[in-house]
N, C-alpha and C positions, 0 to 999 in steps of 0.2 A: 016165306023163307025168313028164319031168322038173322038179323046182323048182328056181327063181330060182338058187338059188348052186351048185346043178349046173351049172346050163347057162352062168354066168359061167366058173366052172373048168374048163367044156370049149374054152368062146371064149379062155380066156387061155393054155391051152395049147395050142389050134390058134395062135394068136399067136403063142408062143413060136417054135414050130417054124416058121410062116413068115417071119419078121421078125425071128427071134433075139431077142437081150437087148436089151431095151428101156428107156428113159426118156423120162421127161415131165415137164417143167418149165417154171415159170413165171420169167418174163425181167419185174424191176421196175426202175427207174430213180427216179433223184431228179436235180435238175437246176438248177442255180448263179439258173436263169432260173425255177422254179416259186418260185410264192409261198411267203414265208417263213414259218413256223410259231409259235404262240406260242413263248416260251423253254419250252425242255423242263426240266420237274420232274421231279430226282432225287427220291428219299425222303430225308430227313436224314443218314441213319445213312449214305447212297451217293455215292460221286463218280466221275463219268465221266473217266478220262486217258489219255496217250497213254505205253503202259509198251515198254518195252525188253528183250533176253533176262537180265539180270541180276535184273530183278524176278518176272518168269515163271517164272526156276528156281529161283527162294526160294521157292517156293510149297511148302506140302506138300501139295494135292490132287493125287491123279495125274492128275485128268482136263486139271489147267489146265498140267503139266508135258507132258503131252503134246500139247498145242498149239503147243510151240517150233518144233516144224518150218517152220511160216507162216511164221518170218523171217525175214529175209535182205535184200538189196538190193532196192529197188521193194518194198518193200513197206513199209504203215502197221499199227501196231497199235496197238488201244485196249482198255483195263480196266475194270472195271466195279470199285469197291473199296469195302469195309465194313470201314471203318479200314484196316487195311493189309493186308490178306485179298483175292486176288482171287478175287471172285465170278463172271465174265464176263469175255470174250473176243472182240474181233474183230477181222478182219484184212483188210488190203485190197491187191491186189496192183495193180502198173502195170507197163509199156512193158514192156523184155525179161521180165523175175521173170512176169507174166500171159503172156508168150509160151508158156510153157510147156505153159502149161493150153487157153489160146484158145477156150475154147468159145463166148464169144460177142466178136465183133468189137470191139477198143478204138481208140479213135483217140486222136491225143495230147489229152492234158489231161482224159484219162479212164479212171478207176478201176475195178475191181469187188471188190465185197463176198467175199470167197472160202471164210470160217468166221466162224460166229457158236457161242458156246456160249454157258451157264450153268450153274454148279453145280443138280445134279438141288434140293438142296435150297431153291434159291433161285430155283426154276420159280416160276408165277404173281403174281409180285410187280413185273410191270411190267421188268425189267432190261433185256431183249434191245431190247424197243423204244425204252427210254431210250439205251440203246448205241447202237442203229442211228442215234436221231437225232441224237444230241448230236455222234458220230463224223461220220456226213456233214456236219452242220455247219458243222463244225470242215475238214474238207476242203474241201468247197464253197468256202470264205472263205481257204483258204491259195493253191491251185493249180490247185485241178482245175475240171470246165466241167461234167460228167456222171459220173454213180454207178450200176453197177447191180449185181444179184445175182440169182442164179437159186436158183429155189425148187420141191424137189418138188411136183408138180402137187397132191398130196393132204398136205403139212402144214400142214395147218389154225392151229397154233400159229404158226409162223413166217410166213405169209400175213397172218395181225393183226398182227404184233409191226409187219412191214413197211407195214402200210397204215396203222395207228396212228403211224407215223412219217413221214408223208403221203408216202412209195412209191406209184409209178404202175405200174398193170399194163402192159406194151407189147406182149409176145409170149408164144408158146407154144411152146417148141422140142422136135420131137418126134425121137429119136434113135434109128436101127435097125437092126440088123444081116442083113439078110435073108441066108437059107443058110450063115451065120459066115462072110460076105466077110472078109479083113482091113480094108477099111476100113469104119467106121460110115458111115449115111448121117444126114446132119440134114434136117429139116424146117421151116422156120420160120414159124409161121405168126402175120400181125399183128393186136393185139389188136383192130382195128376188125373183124376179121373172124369173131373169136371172139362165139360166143350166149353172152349171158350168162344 
């Protein structure tokens, strides 16, 4: 008889091979029109900004040096900072600059979330979701109508950071390669439909 995680590693490799390389993710929004949130609490020692690549490459972490690449045109980014140290990172791309990427549909005057990080050291201390809020915010109130960012089905970390920052679940996009077509296929499926 086979046990539980035999028989999972067999269903994920028969997957594999029918359906090719697969993802699962979760599609969150935030939105000019949901109610507003109290003011979001940094910690003292934290302040949430909107930095530029001249501060990014002052950095000496490598992990936050190598987030440069996010910037460009269409796109916003914001810091997460402990004096003048960045702790955090996120970035949001629009119109052409998210063309690129397009995996989930933007219409004008709408954003998506595209990286978030944190210094490994400075996990559990609240930062990603103060980032996430403080940054939509701040965007909401300048330009934009709708916010969203897609989130592996299974990181449980980034799933609170986002719903702590009152993010709405909307979808589930399920993406699959059956026979390695060249093209992926998506799925979309809407969150009224999903069991919770």
């Amino acid at each position: 008889m086979l046990g539980m995680n035999t028989m999972k590693q067999l269903l994920k490799a028969l997957a594999k091979i029918l359906l090719g390389e697969y993802a699962l993710y979760y599609i969150y929004t935030r939105s000019a029109k949901d109610s507003p949130l109290a003011p979001a609490k940094v910690p003292h020692a934290f302040t949430v900004q909107t930095v530029d690549a001249a501060m990014i490459l002052k950095s000496e972490d490598p992990l936050i040096l190598q987030q440069a690449g996010y910037l460009g045109s269409g796109t916003f980014a914001y810091a997460c900072l402990e004096g003048p140290r960045i702790v955090g990172l996120c970035f949001y791309w629009f119109g052409e600059r998210y063309r690129e990427r397009n995996f989930w549909p933007l219409l004008e005057r709408e954003a998506k979330l595209v990286q978030i990080i944190s210094l490994a050291e400075m996990r559990g201390r609240g930062i990603a979701s103060r980032l996430i809020e403080i940054s939509c915010q701040d965007l909401l109130a300048q330009k934009f109508e709708r916010i969203y960012a897609r989130i592996w089905h299974s990181n449980l970390p980034s799933i609170k950071a986002f719903e702590r920052a009152g993010w709405k679940r909307i979808a589930l996009v399920i993406e699959i390669n059956p026979l390695r077509r060249a093209e992926s296929f998506k799925i979309r499926i809407n969150s009224k439909l999903l069991i919770r």
